[in-house]
SEZAFI-749432 format. One record per residue: x, y, z of N, C-alpha, C in turn. Coordinates in steps of 0.001 Angstrom, whole numbers, plus 500000, padded with zeros to 6 digits. Each point is the difference from the previous one (the first is absolute). Example, Ala and Ser with C-alpha at 12.3 -4.5 7.8 and 13.67 -1.06 7.14 Angstrom:
! SEZAFI-749432
513190494310507800499110501190500000500900501200500000499650501050499280500820501190500060499230501090500730
! end
This chain:
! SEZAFI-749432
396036419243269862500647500522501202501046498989500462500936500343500398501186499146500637500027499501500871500197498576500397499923499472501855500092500787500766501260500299500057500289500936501222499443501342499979499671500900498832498930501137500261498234499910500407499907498977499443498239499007500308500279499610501508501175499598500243499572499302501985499923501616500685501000500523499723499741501622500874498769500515499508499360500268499341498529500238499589498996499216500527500558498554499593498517499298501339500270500163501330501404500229500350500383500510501339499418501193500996499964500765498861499347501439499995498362499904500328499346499108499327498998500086500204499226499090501172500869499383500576499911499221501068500247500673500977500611500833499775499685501238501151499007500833500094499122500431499065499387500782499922498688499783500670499446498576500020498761499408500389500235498937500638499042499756501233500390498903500862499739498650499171499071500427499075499572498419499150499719499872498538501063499775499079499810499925498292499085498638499453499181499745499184499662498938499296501153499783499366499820498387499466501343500218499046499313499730498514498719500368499416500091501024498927500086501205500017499909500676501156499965501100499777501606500338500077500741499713500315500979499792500174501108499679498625499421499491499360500279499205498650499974501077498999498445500709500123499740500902499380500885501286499844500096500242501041500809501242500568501781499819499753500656499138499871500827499394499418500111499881498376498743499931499934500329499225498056500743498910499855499599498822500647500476498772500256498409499014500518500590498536499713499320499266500221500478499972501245497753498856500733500507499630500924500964499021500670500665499293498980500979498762500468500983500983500393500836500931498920500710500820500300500180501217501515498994499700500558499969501402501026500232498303501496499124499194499860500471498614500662501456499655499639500765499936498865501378500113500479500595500931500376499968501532499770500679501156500896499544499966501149499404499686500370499381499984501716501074498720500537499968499059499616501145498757500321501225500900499863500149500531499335501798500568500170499989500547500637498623501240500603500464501568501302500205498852500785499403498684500235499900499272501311501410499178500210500643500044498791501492499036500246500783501197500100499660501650500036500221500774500234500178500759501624499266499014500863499414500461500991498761500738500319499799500536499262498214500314500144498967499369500251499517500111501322499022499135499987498483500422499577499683499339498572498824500267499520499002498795499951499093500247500696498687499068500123499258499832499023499759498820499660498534499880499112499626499513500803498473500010499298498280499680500689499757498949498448499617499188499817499899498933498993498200500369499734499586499156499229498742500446499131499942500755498652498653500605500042498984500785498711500735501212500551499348500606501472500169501126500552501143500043500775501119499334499749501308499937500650500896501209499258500854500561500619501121500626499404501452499971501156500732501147499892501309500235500490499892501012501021500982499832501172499986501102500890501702499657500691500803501583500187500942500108500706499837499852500821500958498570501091499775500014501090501173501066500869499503500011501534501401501036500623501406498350500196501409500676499824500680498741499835501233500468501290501011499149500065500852500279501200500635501789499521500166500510498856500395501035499872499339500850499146500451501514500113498744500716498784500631499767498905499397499657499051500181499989498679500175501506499523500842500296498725499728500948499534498920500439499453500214501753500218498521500318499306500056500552498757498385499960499284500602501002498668498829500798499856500532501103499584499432501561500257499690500382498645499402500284499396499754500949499222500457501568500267500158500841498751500323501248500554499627501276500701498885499845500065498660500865500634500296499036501924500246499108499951499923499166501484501521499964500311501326500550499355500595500198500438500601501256500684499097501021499212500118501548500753499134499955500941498409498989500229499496500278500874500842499385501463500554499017500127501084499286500747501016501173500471500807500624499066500797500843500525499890501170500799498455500406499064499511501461500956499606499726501396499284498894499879499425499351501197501191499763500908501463499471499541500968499867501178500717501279500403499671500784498831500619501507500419499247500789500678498579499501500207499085501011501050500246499518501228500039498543499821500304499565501948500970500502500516500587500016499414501687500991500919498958500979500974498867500391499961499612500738500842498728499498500899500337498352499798499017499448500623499641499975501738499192499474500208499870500186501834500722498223500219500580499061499787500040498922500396501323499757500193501245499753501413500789500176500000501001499397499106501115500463499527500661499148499277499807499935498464498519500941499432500203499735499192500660500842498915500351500975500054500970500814499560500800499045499460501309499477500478501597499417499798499157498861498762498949499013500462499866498858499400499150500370498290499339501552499837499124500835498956501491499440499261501152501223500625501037500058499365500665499051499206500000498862500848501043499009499022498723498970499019498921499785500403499175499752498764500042500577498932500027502140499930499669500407499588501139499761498844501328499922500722501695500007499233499915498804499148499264498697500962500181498584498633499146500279498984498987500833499706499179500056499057500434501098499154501225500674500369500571500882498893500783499486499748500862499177500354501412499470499581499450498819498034498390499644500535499718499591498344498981500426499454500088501022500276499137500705499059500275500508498586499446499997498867500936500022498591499628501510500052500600500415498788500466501851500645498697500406499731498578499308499032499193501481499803499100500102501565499881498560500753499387500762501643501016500273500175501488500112500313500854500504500566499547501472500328500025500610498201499660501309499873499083500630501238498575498979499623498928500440500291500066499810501745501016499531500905499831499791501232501006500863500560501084500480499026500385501323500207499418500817500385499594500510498980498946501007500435499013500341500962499355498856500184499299499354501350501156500910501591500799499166499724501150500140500989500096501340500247500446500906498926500746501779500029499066500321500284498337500108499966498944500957499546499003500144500927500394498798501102499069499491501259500813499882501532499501500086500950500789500047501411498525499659500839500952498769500836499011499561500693500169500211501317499453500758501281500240500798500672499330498592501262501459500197500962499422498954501127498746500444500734499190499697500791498769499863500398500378500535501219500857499729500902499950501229501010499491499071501442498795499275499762499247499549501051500296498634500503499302499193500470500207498842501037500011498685498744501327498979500255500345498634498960499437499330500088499779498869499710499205498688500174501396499162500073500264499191500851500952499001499838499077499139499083500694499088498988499550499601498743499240498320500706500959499648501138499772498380500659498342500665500209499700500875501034498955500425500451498509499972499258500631500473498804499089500331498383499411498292499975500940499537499897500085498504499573499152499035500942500546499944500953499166499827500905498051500107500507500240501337499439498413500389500791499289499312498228500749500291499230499400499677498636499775498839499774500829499353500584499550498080499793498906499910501169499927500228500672499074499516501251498191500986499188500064500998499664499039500238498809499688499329499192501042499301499027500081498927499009499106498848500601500718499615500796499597498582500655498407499645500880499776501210500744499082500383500653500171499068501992501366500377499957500257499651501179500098501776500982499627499264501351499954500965500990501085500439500188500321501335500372501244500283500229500143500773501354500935499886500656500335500760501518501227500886499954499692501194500179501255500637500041500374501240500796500998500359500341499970501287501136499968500970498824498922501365500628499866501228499331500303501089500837500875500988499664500522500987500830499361501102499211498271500600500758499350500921499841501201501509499860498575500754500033500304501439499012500519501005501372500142499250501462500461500805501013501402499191500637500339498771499168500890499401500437500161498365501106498486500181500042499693498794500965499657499148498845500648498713500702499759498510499335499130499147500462499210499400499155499121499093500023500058498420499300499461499072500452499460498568499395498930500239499237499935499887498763498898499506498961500024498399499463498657500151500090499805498305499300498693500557498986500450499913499041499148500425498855499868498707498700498568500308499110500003498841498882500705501335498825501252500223499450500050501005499220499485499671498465499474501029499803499226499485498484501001500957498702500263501409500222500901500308498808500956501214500490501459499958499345501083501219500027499897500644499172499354501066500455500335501148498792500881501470499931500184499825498710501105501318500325499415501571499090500108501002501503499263501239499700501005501307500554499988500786498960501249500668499872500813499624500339500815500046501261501443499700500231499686499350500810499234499284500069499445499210501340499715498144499713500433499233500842498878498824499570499372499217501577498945499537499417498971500081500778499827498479500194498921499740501411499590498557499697498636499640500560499289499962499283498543500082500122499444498596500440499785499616502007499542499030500149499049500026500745499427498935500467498967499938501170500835499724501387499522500502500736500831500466501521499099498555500785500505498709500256499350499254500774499617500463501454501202500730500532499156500313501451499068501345499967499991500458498942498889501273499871498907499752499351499641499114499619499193499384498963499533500785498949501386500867499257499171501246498981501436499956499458499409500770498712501461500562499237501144500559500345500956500081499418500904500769501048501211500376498356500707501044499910501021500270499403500816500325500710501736499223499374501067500086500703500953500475499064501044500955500233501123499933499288500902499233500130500380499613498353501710498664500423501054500279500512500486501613499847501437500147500897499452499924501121499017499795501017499610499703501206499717498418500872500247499044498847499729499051500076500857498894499994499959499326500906501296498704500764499831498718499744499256499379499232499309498915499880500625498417500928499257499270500374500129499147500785499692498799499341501398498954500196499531498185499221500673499646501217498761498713499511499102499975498455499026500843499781499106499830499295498696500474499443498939499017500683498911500674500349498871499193500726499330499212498946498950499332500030499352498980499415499117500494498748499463499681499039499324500550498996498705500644500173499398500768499294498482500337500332499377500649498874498428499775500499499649500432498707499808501612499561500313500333498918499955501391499694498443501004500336500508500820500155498335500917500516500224500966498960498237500564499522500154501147499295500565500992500080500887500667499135500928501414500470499261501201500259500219500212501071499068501652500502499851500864499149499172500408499889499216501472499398499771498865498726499939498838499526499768499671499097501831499915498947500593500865500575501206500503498872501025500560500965501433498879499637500624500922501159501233501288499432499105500552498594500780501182500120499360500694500832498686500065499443498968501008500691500376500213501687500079498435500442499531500233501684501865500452500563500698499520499050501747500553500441500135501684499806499384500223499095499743502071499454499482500168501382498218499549500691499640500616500566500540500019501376500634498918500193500773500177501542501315500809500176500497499682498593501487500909500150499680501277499931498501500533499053500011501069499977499320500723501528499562498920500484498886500739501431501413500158500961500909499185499810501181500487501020501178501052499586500039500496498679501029501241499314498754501141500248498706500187499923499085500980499947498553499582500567500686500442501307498751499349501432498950500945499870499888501139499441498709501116500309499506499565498943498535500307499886499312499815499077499087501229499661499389500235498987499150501385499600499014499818498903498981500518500576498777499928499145499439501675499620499953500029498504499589501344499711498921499770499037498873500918499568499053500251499120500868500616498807500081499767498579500721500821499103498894500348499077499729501073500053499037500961498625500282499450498668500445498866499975499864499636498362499682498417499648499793499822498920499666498724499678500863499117500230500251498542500199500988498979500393501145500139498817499645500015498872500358499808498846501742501475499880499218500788500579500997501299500079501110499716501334500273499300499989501059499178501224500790498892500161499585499437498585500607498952499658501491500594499371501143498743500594501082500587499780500814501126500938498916500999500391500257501009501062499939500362501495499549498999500423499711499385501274500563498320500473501065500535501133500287498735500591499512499477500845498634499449499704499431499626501337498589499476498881498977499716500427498846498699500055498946501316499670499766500083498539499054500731499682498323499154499921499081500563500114499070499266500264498546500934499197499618500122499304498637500791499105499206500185501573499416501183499938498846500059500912498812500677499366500813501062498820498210500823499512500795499912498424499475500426499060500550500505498976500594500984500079499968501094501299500942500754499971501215500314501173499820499115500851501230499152501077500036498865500010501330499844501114500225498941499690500663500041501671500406498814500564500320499376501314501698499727499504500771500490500814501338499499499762500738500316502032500317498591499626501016499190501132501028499970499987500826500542500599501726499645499780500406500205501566501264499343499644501086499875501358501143500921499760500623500198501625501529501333499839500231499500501107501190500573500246500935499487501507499401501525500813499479500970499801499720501172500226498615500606499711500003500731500846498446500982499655500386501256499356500707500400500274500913501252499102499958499796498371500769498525500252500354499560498361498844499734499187498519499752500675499259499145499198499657501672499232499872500773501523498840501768499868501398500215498507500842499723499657500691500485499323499696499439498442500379498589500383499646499572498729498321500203499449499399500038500618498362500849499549499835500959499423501177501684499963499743500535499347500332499898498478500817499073500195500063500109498351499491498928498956498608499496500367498657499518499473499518500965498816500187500968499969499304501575499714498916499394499735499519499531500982498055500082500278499580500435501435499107500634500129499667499865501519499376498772500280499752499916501542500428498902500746499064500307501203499495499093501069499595500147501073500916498482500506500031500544501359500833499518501284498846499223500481500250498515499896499053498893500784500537499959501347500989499483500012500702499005500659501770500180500034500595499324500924499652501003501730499856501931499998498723499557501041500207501732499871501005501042500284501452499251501023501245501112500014500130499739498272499675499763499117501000500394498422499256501290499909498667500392500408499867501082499699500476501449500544501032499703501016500381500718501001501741500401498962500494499205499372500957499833499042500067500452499185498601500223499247499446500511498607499899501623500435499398499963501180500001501300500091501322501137500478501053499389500291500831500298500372500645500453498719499710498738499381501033500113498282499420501448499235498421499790500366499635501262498970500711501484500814499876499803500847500243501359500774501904500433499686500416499200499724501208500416499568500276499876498997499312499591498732499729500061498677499472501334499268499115500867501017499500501336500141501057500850500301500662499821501248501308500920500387500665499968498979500367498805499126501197500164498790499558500884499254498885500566499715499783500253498926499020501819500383500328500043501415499272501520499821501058501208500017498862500895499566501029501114499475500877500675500856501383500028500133500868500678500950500736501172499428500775500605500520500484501401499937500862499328498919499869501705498953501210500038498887500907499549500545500661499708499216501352499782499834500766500618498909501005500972500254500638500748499075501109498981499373499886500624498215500907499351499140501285499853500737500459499282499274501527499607500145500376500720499314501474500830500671501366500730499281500536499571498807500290500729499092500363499569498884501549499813500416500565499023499300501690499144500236500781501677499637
! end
């Protein structure tokens, strides 16, 4: 292999893992280890700053340096790069549209033609449709995300879901992003309980308060406990029905918390913004069903059947239509 094709290859792979042996390293090369100890001296008269760890169990690691180094992609990681900058164009985080764009332009300008081809196509065959809903200023992102990182307190004004603003002093533990939304899942110091906030709502205040120690994440998991709050506030009613069939016959077909009760029912729970909508979405179980819980759904159900009957009883002929 040639100097200069062997340093971009150990280059390459110094990216790939935070920490190489340098036999393994050697190996992976097809070179000795003296040899991979002098290409490492040249990325470094190169500017790269690459660390060794000395010893048996010592090897090599890229350090971060005053600038990014180039990267190198394989071709499978360079379409994933592009698709990935061509989906954000419809991202929620402000700004990032224009900046997708001109990443997306330096990574075509060298691309050799057969990804060319293949990111063509990408390009003509796909449309990434803006999101419609509320941005994240990107400082904001950054912000609430290091103070997560770090495990410093953070204070910041939140302008609730009626427009009134508030002081939070929270320990935030993680940002997550759910549909078009991102979120920030902390402990509320003056409430002494969980609390979820959205980031386009959020003003943050520096510095950052003092460090602390991390607490277990609610419900055990904070997809779980972020689903169940976002979902208890998009679909506040709740409904409990008996279904005439086994658990097993509902799987897949039921949005809501099936539960075995006999071998031949089963307990199913779900949420709706409506009592109308739930009596609605019930009939088309095609199982029967008994009404637990609340008892107006059965007032719904019965409404539904009664005009489910009218559709369908027998009314006066109706004479053919005239021939043209």
């Amino acid at each position: 292999m040639e100097t200069s094709a062997r340093l971009l290859r150990l280059l390459s792979l110094l990216q790939m893992r935070r920490e190489w042996p340098g036999p393994e390293l050697a190996e992976r090369l097809g070179v000795a280890p003296r040899t991979v100890r002098r290409d490492v001296e040249r990325l470094r008269n190169l500017g790269y700053p690459v660390h060794a760890t000395p010893g048996v169990l010592g090897g090599y690691r890229l350090g971060p340096g005053a600038s990014m180094p180039p990267l190198l992609l394989d071709d499978d990681e360079v379409i994933a790069v592009a698709l990935g900058l061509r989906l954000a164009a419809a991202g929620t985080i402000k700004g990032i549209e224009e900046n997708s764009a001109l990443a997306l332009a330096k990574i075509e300008q060298v691309l050799p033609s057969r990804l060319r081809h293949r990111v063509d196509a990408l390009h003509s065959s796909t449309m990434a449709i803006a999101a419609g809903g509320p941005v994240v200023d990107p400082a904001v992102l950054t912000a609430v995300a290091s103070a997560c990182r770090d495990r410093e307190t953070l204070r910041f004004d939140y302008t609730g879901h009626h427009g009134t603003s508030t002081r939070r002093r929270t320990e935030p533990h993680r940002v997550v992003s759910w549909g078009r939304r991102w979120y920030l899942v902390a402990w509320d110091l003056d409430r002494d309980d969980w609390r979820t906030f959205r980031l386009d709502r959020i003003e943050p205040r520096t510095p950052t308060g003092p460090r602390y120690e991390p607490r277990d994440p609610p419900d055990g998991d904070i997809a779980a406990y972020l689903t169940r709050r976002i979902g208890h506030a998009m679909w506040p009613i709740e409904a409990r029905v008996r279904v005439h069939a086994p658990a097993a016959a509902l799987e897949g077909r039921a949005a809501g918390d099936v539960q075995p009760e006999t071998d031949a029912t089963c307990l199913l729970t779900l949420r709706g913004d409506s009592l109308p909508g739930i009596a609605g979405f019930l009939t088309m179980l095609d199982h029967d069903f008994d009404v637990l819980d609340p008892p107006e759904l059965a007032d719904h159900v019965r409404a539904l059947a009664a005009r489910y009957a009218q559709a369908v009883r027998p009314g006066p002929a109706q004479p053919p239509p005239e021939a043209p």
